[in-house]
N, CA, C and O atoms as CSV, one atom per row, in Angstrom:
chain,resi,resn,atom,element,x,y,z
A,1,UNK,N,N,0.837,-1.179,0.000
A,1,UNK,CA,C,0.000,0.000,0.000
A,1,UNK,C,C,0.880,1.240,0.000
A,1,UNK,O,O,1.940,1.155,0.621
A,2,UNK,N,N,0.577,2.400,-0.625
A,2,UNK,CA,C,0.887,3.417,-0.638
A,2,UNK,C,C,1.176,4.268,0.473
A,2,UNK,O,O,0.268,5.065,0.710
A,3,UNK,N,N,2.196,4.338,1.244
A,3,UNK,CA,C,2.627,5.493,2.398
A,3,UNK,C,C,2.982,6.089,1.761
A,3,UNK,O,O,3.519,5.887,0.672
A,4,UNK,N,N,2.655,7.401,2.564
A,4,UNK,CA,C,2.470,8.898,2.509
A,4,UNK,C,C,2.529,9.828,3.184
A,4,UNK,O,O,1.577,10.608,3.216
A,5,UNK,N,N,3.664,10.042,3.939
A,5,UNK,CA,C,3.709,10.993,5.268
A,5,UNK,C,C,3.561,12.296,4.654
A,5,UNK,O,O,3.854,12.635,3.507
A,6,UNK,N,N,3.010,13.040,5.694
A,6,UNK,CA,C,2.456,14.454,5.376
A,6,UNK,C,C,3.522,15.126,6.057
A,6,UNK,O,O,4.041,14.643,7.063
A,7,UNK,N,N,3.909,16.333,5.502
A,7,UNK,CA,C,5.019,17.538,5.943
A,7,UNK,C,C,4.592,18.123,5.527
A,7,UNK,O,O,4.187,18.000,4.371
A,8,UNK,N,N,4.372,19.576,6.605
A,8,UNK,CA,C,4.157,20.613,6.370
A,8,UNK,C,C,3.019,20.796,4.984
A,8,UNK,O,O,3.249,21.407,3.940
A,9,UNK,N,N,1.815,20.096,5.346
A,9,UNK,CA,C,0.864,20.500,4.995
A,9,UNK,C,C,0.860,19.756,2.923
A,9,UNK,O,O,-0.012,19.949,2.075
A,10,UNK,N,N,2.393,18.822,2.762
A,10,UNK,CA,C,2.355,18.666,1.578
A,10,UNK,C,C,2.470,17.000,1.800
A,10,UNK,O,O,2.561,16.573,2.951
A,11,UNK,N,N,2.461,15.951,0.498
A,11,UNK,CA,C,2.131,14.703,0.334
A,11,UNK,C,C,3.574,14.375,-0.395
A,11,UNK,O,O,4.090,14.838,-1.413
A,12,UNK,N,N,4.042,13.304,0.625
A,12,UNK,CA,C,4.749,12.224,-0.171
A,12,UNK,C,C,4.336,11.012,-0.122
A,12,UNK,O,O,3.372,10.586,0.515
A,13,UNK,N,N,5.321,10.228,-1.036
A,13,UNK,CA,C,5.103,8.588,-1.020
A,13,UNK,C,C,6.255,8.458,-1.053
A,13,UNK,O,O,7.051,9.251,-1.556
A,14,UNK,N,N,6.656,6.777,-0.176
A,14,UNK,CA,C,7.182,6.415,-0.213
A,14,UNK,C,C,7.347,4.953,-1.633
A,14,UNK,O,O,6.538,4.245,-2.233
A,15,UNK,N,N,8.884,5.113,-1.630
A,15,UNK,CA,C,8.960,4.547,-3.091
A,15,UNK,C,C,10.517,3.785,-3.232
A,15,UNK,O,O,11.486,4.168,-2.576
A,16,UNK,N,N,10.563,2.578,-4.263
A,16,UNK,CA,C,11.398,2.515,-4.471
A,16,UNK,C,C,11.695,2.778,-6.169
A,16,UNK,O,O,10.903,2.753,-7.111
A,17,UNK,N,N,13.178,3.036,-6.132
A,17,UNK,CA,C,13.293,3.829,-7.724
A,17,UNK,C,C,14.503,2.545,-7.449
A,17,UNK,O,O,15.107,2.435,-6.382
A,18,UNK,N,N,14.707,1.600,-8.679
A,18,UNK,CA,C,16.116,0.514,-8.948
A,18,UNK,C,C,16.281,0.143,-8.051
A,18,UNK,O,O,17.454,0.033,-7.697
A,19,UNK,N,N,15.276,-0.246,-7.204
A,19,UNK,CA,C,15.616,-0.811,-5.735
A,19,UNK,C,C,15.802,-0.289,-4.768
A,19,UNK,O,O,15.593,-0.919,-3.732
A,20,UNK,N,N,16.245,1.001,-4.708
A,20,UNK,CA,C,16.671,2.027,-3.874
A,20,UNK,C,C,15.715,2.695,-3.091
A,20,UNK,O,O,15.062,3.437,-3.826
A,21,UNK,N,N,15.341,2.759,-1.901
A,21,UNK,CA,C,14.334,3.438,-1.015
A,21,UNK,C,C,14.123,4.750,-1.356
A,21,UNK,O,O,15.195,5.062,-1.875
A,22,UNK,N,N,13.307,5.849,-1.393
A,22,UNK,CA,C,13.180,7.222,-1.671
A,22,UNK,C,C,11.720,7.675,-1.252
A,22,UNK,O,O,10.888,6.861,-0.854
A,23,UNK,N,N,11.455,9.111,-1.378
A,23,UNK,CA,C,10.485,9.878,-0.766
A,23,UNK,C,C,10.488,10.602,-1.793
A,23,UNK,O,O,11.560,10.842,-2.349
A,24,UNK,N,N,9.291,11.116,-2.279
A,24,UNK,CA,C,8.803,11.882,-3.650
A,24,UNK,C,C,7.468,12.817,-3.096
A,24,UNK,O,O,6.504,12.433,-2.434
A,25,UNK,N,N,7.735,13.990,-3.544
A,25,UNK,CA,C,6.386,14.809,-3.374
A,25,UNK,C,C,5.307,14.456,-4.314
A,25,UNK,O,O,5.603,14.432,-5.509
A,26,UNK,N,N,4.393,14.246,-4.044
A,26,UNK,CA,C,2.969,14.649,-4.569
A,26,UNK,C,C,2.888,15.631,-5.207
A,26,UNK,O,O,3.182,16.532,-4.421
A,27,UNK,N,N,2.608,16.175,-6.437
A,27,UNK,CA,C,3.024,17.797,-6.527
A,27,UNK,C,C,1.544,17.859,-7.883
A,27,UNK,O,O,1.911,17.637,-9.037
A,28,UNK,N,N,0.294,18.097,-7.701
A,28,UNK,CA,C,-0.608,18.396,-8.554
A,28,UNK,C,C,-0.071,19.826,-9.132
A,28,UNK,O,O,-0.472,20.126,-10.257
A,29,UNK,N,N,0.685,20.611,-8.552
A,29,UNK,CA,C,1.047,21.689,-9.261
A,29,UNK,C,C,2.064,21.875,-10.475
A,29,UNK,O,O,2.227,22.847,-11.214
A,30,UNK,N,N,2.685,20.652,-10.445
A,30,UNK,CA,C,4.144,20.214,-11.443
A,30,UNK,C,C,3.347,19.408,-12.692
A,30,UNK,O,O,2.422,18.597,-12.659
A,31,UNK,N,N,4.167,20.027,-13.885
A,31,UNK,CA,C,3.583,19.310,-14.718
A,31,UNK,C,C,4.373,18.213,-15.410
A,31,UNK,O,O,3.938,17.700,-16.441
A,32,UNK,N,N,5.799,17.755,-14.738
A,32,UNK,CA,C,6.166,16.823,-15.451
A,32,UNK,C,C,6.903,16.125,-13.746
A,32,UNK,O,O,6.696,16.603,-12.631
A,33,UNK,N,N,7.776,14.879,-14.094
A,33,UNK,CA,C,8.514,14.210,-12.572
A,33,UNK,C,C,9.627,15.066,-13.145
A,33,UNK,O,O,9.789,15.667,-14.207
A,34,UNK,N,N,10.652,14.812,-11.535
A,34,UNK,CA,C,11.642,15.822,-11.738
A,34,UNK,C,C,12.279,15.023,-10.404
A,34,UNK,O,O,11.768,14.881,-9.293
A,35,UNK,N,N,13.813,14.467,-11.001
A,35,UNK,CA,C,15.044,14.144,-9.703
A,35,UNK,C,C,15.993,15.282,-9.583
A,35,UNK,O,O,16.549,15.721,-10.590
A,36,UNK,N,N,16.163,15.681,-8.643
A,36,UNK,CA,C,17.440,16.415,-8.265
A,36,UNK,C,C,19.141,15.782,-8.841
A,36,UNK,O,O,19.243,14.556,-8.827
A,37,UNK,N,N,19.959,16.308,-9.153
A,37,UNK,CA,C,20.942,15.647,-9.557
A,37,UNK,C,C,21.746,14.127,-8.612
A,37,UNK,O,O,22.218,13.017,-8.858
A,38,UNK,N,N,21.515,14.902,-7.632
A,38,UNK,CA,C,22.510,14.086,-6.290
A,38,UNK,C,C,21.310,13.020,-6.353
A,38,UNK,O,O,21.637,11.899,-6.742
A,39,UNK,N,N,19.787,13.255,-5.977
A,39,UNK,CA,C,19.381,11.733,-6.421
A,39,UNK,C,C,19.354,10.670,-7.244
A,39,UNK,O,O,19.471,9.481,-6.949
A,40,UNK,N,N,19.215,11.103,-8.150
A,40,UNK,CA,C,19.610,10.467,-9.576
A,40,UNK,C,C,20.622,9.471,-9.695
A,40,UNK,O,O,20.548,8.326,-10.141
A,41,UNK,N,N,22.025,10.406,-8.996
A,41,UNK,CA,C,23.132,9.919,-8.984
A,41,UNK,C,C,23.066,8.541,-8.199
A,41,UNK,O,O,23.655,7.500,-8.491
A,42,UNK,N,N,22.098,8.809,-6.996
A,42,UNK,CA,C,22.581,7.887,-5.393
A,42,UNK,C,C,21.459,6.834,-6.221
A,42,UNK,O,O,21.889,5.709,-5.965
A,43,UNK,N,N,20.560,6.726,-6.855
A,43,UNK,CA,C,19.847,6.239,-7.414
A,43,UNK,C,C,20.308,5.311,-8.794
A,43,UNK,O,O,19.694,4.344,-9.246
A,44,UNK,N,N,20.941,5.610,-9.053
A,44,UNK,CA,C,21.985,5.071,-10.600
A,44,UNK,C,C,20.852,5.194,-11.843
A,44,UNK,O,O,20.581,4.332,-12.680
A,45,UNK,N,N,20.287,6.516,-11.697
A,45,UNK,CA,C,20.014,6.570,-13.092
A,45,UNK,C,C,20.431,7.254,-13.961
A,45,UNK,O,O,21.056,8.285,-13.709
A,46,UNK,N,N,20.129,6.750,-15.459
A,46,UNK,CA,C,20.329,6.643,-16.673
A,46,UNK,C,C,20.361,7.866,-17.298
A,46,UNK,O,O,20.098,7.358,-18.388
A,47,UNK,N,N,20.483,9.412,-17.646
A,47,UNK,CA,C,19.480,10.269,-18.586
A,47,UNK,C,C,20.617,10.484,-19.579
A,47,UNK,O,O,21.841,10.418,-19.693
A,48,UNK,N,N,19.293,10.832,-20.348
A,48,UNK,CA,C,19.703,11.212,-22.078
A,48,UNK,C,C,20.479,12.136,-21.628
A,48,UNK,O,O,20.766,12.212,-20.434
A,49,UNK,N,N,20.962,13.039,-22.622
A,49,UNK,CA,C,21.366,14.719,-23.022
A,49,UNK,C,C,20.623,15.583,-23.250
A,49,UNK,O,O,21.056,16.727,-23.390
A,50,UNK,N,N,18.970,15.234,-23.381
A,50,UNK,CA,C,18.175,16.038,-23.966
A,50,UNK,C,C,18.301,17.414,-23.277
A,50,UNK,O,O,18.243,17.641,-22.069
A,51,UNK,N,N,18.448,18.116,-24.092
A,51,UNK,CA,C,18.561,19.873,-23.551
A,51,UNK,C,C,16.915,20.249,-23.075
A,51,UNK,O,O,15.911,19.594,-23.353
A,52,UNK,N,N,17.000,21.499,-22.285
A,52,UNK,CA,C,15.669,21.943,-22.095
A,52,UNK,C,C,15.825,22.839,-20.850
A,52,UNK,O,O,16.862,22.800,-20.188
A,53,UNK,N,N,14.794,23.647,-20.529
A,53,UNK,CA,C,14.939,24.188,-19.652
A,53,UNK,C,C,13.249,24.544,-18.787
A,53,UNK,O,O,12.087,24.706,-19.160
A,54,UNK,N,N,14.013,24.533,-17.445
A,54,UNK,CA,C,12.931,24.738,-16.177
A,54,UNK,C,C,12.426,25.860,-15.669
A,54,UNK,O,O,13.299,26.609,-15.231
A,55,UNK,N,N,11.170,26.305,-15.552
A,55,UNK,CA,C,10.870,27.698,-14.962
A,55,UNK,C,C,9.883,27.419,-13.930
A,55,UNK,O,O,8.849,26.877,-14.318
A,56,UNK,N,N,9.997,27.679,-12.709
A,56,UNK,CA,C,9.593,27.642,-11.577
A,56,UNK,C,C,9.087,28.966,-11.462
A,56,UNK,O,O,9.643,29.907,-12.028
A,57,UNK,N,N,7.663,29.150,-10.490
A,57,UNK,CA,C,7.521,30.432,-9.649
A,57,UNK,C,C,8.182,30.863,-8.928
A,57,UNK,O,O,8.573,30.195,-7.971
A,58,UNK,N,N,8.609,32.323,-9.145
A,58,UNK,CA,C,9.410,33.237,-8.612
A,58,UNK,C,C,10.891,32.733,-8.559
A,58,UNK,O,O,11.702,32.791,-7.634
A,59,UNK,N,N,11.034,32.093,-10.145
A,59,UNK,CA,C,12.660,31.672,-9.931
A,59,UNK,C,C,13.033,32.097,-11.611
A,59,UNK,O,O,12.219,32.285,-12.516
A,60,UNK,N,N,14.467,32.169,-11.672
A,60,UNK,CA,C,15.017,31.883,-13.190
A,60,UNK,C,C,14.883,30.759,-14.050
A,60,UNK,O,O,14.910,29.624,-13.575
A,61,UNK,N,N,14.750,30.948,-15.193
A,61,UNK,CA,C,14.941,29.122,-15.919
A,61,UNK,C,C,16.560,29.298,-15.618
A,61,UNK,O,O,17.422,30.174,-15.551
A,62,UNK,N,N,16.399,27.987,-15.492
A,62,UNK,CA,C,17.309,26.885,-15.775
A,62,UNK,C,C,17.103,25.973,-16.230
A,62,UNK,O,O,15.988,25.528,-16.501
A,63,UNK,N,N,18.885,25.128,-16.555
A,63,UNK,CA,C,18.753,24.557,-17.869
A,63,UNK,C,C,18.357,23.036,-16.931
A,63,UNK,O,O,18.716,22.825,-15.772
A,64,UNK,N,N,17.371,21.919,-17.970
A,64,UNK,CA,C,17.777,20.679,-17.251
A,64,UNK,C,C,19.139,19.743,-17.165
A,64,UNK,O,O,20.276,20.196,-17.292
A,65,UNK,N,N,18.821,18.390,-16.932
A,65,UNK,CA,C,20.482,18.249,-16.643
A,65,UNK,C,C,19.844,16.300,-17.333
A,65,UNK,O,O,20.173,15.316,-16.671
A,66,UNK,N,N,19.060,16.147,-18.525
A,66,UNK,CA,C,18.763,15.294,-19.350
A,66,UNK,C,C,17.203,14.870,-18.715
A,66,UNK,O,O,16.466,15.520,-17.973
A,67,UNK,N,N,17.013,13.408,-19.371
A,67,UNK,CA,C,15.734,12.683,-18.971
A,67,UNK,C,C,16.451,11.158,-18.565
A,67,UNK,O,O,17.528,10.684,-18.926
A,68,UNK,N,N,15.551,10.690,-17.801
A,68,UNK,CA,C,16.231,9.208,-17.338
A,68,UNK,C,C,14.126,9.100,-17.218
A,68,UNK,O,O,13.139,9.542,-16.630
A,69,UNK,N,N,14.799,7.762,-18.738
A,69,UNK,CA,C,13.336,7.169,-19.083
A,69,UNK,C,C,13.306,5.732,-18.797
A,69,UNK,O,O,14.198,4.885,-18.848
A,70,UNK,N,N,11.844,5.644,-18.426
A,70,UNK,CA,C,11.490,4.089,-18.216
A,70,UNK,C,C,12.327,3.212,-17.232
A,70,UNK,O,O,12.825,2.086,-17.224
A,71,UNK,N,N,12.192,4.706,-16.090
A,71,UNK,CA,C,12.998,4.206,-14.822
A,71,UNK,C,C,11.851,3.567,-13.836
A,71,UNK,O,O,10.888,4.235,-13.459
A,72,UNK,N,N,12.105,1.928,-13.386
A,72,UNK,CA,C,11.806,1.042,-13.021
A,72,UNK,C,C,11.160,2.021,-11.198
A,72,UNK,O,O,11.971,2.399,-10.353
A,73,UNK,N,N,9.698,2.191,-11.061
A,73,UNK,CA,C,9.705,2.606,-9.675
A,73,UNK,C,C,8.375,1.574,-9.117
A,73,UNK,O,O,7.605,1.116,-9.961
A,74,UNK,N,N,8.180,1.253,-7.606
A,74,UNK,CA,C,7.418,0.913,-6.749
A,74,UNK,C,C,7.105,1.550,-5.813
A,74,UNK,O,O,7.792,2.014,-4.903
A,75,UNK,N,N,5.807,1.603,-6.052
A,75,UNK,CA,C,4.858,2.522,-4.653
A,75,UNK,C,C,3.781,1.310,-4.389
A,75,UNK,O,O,3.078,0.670,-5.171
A,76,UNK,N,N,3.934,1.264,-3.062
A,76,UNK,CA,C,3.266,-0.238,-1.981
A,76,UNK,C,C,3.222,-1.411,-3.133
A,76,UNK,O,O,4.235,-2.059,-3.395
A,77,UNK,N,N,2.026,-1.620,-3.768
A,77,UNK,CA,C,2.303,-2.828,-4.607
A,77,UNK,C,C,2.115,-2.696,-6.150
A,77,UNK,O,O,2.001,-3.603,-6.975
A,78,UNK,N,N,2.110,-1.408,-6.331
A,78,UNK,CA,C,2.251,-1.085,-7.730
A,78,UNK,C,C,3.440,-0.416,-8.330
A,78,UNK,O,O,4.001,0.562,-7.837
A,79,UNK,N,N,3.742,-0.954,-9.312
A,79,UNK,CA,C,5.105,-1.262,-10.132
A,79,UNK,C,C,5.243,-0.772,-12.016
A,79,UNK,O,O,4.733,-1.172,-13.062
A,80,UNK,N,N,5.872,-0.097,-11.761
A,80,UNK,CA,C,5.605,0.681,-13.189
A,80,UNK,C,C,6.736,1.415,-13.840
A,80,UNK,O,O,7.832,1.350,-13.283
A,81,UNK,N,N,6.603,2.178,-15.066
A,81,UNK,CA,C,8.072,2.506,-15.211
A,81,UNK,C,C,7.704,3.985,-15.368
A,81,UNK,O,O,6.528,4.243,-15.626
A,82,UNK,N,N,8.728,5.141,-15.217
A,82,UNK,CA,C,8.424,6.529,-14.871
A,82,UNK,C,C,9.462,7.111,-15.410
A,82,UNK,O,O,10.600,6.861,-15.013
A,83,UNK,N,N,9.124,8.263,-16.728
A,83,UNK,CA,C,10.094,9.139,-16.710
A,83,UNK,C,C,10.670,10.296,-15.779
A,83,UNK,O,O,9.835,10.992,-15.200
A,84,UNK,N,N,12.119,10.583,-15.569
A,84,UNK,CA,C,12.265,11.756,-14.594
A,84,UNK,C,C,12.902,12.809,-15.298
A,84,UNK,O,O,13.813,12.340,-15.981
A,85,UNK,N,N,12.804,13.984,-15.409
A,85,UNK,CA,C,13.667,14.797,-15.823
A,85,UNK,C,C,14.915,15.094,-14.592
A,85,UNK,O,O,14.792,15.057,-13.368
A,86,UNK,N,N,16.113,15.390,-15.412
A,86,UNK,CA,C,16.827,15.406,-13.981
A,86,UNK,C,C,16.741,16.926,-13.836
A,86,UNK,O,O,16.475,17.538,-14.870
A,87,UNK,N,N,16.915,17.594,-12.778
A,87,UNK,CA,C,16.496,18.853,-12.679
A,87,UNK,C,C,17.497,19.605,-11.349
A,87,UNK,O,O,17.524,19.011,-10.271
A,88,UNK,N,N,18.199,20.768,-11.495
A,88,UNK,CA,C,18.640,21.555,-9.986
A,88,UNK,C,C,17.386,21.898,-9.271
A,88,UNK,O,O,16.397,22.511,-9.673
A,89,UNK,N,N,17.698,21.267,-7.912
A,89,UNK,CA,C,16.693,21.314,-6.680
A,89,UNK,C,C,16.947,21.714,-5.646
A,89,UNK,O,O,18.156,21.911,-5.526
A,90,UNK,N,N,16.547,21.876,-5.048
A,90,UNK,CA,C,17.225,22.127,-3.601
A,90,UNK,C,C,16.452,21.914,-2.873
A,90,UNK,O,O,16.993,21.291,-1.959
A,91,UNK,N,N,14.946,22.113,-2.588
A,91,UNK,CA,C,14.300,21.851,-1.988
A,91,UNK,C,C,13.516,19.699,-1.590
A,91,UNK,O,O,13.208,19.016,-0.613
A,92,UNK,N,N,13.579,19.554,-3.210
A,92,UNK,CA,C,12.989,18.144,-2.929
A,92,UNK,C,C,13.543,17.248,-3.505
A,92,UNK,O,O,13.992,17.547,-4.611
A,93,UNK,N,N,13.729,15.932,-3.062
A,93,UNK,CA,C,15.099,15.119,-3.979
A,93,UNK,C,C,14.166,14.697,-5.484
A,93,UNK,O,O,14.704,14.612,-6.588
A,94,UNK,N,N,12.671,14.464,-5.229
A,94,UNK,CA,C,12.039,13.933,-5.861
A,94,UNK,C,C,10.639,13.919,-6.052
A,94,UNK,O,O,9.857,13.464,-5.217
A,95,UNK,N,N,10.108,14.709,-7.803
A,95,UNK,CA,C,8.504,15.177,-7.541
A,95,UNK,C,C,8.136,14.320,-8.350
A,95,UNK,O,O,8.837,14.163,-9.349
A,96,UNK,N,N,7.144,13.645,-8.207
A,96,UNK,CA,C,5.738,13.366,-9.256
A,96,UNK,C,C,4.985,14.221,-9.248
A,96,UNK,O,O,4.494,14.771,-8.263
A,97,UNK,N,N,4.744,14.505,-10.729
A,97,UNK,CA,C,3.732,15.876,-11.166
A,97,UNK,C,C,2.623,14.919,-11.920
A,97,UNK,O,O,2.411,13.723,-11.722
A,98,UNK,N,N,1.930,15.888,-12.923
A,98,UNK,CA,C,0.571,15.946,-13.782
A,98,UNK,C,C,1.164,14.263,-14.180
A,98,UNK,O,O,0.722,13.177,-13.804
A,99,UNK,N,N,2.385,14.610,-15.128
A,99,UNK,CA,C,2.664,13.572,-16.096
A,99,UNK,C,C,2.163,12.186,-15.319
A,99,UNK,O,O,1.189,11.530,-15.691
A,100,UNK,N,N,3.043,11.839,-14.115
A,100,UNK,CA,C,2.510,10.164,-13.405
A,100,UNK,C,C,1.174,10.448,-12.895
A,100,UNK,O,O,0.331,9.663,-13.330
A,101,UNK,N,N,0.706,11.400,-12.044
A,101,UNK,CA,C,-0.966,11.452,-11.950
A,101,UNK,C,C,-2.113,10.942,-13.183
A,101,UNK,O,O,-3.096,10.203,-13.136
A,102,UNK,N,N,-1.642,11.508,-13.981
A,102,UNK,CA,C,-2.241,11.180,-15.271
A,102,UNK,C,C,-2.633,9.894,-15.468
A,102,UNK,O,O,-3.681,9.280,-15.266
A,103,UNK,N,N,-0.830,9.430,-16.206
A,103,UNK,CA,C,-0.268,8.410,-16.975
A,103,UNK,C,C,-0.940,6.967,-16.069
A,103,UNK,O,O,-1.463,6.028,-16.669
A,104,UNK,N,N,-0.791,7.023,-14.400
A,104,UNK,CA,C,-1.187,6.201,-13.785
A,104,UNK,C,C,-2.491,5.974,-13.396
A,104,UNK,O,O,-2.990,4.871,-13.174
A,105,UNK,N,N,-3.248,7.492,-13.288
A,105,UNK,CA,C,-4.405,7.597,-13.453
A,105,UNK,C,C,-4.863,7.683,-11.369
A,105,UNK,O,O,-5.786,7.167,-10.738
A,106,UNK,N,N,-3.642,8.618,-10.906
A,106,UNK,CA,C,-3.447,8.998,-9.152
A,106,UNK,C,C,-4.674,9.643,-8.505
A,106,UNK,O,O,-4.996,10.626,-9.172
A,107,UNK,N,N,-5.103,9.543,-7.944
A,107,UNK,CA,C,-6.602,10.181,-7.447
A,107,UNK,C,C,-5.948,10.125,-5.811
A,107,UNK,O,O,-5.940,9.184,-5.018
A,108,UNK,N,N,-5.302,11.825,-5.640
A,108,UNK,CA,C,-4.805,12.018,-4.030
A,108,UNK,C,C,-6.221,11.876,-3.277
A,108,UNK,O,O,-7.330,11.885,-3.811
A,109,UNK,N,N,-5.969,11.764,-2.130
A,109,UNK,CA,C,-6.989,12.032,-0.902
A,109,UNK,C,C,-6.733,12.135,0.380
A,109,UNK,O,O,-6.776,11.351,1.328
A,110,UNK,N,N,-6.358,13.650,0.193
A,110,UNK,CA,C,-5.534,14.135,1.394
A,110,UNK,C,C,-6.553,13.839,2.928
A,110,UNK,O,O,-6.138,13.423,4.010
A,111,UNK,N,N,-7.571,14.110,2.658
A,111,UNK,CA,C,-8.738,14.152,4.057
A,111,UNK,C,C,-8.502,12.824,4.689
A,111,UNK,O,O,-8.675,12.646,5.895
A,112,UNK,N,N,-8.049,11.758,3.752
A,112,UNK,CA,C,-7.844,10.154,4.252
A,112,UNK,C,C,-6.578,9.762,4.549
A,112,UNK,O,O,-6.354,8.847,5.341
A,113,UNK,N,N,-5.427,10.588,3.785
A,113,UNK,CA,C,-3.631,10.741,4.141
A,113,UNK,C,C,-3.828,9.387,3.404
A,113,UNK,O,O,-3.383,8.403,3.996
A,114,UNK,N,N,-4.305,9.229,2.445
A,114,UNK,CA,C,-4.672,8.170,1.606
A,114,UNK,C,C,-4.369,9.023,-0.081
A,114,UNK,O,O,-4.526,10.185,-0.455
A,115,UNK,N,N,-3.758,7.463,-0.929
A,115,UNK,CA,C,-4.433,7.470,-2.661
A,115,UNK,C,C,-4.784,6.831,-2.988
A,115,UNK,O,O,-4.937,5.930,-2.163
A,116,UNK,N,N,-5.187,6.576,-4.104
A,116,UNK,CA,C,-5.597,5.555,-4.831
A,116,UNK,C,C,-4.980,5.634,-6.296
A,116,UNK,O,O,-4.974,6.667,-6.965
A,117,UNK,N,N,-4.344,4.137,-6.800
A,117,UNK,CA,C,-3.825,3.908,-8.063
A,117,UNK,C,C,-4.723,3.318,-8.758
A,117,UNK,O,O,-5.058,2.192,-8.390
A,118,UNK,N,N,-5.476,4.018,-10.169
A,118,UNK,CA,C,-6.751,3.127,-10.819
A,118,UNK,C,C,-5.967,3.032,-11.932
A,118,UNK,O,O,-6.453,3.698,-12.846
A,119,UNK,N,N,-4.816,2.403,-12.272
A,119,UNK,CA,C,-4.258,1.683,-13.693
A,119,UNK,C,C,-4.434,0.771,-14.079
A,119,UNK,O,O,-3.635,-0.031,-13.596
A,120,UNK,N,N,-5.234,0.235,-14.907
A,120,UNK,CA,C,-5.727,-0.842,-15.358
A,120,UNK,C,C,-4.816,-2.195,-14.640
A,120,UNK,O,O,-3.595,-2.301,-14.530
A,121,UNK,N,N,-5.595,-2.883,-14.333
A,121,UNK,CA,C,-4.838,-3.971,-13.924
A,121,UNK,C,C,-3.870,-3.864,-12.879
A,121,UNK,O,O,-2.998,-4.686,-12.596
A,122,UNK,N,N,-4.165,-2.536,-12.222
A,122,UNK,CA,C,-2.491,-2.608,-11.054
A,122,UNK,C,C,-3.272,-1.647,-9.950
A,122,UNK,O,O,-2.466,-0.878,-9.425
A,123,UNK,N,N,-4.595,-1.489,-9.469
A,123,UNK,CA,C,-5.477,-0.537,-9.448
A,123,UNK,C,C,-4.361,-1.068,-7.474
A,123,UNK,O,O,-3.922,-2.132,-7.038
A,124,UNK,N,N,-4.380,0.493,-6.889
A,124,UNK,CA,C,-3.917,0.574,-5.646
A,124,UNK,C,C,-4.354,1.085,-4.604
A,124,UNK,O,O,-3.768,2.168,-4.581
A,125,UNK,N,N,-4.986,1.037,-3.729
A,125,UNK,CA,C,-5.492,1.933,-2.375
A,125,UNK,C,C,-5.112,2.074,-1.123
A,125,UNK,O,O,-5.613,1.370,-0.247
A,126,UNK,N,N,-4.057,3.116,-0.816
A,126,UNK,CA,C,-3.253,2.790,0.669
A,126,UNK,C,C,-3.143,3.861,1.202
A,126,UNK,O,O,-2.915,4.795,0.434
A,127,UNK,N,N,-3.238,4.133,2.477
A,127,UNK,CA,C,-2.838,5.106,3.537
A,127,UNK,C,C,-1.375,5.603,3.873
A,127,UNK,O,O,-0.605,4.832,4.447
A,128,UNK,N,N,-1.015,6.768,3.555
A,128,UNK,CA,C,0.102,7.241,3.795
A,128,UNK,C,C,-0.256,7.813,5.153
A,128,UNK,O,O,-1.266,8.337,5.625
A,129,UNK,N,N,1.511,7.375,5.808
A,129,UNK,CA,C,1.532,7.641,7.407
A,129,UNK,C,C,2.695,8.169,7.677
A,129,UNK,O,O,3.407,8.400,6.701
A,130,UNK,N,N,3.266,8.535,9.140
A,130,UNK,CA,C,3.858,8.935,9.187
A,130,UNK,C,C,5.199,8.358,9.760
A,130,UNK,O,O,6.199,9.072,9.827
């Protein structure tokens, strides 16, 4: 099942990315996933070169730092593959935005510290704690 400790009023899950344990924001406000460099790294993933660049509220673009596709992740018992852009962060090692909400089809439910995964065939419902 899906854990999800709440900080400061925002949603993570807990996850593994290549095996590796990690914590990812919830982020309905982001429209694509996004690793920080140093995670990526501690993580051993993969990214292209693809050029591009990031614009945040009340910040400068910057440039990204590639894509690392069809990276292998698990949240409680659902298992799937996830693109990340790698991205300078400072604040979070690791967001899921629009793109995996979507793609997976994520329905948050903060009032329950609960989500639910409705992906065909991999459908998930678990309580994030603390």
């Amino acid at each position: 099942m899906p854990k999800m400790p709440q900080s400061k009023g925002l949603m993570y899950v807990e996850a593994l990315v290549n095996g590796k344990a990690t914590k990812a924001l919830v982020d309905t406000g982001a429209t694509h996933n996004f690793v920080s460099e140093d995670e990526a790294r501690r993580l051993e993933l993969q990214a292209s070169k693809e050029g591009g660049w990031l614009k945040a509220v009340n910040s400068a673009a910057k440039p990204s730092h590639g894509v690392a596709r069809g990276v292998t992740m698990h949240i409680g018992s659902w298992e799937g593959r996830v693109d990340f852009t790698v991205a300078p962060m400072d604040d979070f090692k690791m967001v899921l935005g629009m793109d995996f909400l979507q793609k997976v089809k994520v329905v948050p439910l903060p009032f329950l510290r609960s989500m639910a995964i409705l992906e065909e065939e991999k459908a998930v419902h678990g309580p994030y704690g603390q």
